[in-house]
C-alpha positions in Angstrom: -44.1 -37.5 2.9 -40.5 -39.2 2.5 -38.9 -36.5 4.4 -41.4 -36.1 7.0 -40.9 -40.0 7.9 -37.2 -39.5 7.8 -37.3 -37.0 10.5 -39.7 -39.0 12.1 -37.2 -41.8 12.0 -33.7 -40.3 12.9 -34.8 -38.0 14.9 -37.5 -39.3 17.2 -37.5 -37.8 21.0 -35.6 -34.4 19.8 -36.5 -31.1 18.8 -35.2 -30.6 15.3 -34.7 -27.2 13.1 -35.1 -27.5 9.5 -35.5 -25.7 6.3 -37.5 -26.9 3.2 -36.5 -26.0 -0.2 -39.2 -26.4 -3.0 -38.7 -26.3 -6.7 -41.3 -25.5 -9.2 -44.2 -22.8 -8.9 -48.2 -23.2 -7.9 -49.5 -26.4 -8.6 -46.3 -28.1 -9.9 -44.5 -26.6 -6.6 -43.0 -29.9 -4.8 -40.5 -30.7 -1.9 -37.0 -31.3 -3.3 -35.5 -32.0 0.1 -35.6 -30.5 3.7 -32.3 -29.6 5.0 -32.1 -30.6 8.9 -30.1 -27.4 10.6 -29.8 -28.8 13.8 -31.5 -31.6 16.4 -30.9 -31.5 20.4 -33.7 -33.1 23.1 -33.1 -29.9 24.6 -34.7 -27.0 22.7 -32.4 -23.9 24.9 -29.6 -26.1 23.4 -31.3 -26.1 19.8 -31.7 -22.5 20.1 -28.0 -22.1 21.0 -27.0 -23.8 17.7 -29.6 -21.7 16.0 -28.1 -18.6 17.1 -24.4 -19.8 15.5 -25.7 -19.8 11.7 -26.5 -16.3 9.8 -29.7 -14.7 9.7 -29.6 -16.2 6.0 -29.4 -19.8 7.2 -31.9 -18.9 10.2 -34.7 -17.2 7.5 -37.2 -20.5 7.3 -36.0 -22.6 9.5 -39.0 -24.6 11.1 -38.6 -26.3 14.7 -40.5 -29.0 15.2 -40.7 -31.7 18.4 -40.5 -35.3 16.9 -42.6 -37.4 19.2 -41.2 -40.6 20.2 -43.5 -43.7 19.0 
């Protein structure tokens, strides 16, 4: 929940890539932090800074619109 209201915060308005890594297994899995790869209000220009990592960095990434409160 903290790092959904962190993006929610810093990064309202924008589209933002992102990459969750999780520690732990089944029901002990949890969130260690999400690891922001890129933000833009434009999502062509989000793509364009996608396209510059490796396929590595680019494997998981989730893009999300943060609505604006």
């Amino acid at each position: 929940m903290r790092e959904q209201l962190r993006l929610d915060l810093l990064y309202a308005g924008q589209f933002v890539a992102y990459c969750d890594h999780y520690e732990g297994e089944g029901d002990s899995r949890r969130l260690v932090r999400r690891e922001v790869l890129g933000a833009s209000t434009s999502l062509p220009e989000l793509h364009g800074c996608l396209s510059r990592l490796s396929d590595e960095q680019q494997r998981g990434a989730i893009v999300s619109y943060i609505e604006p409160e």
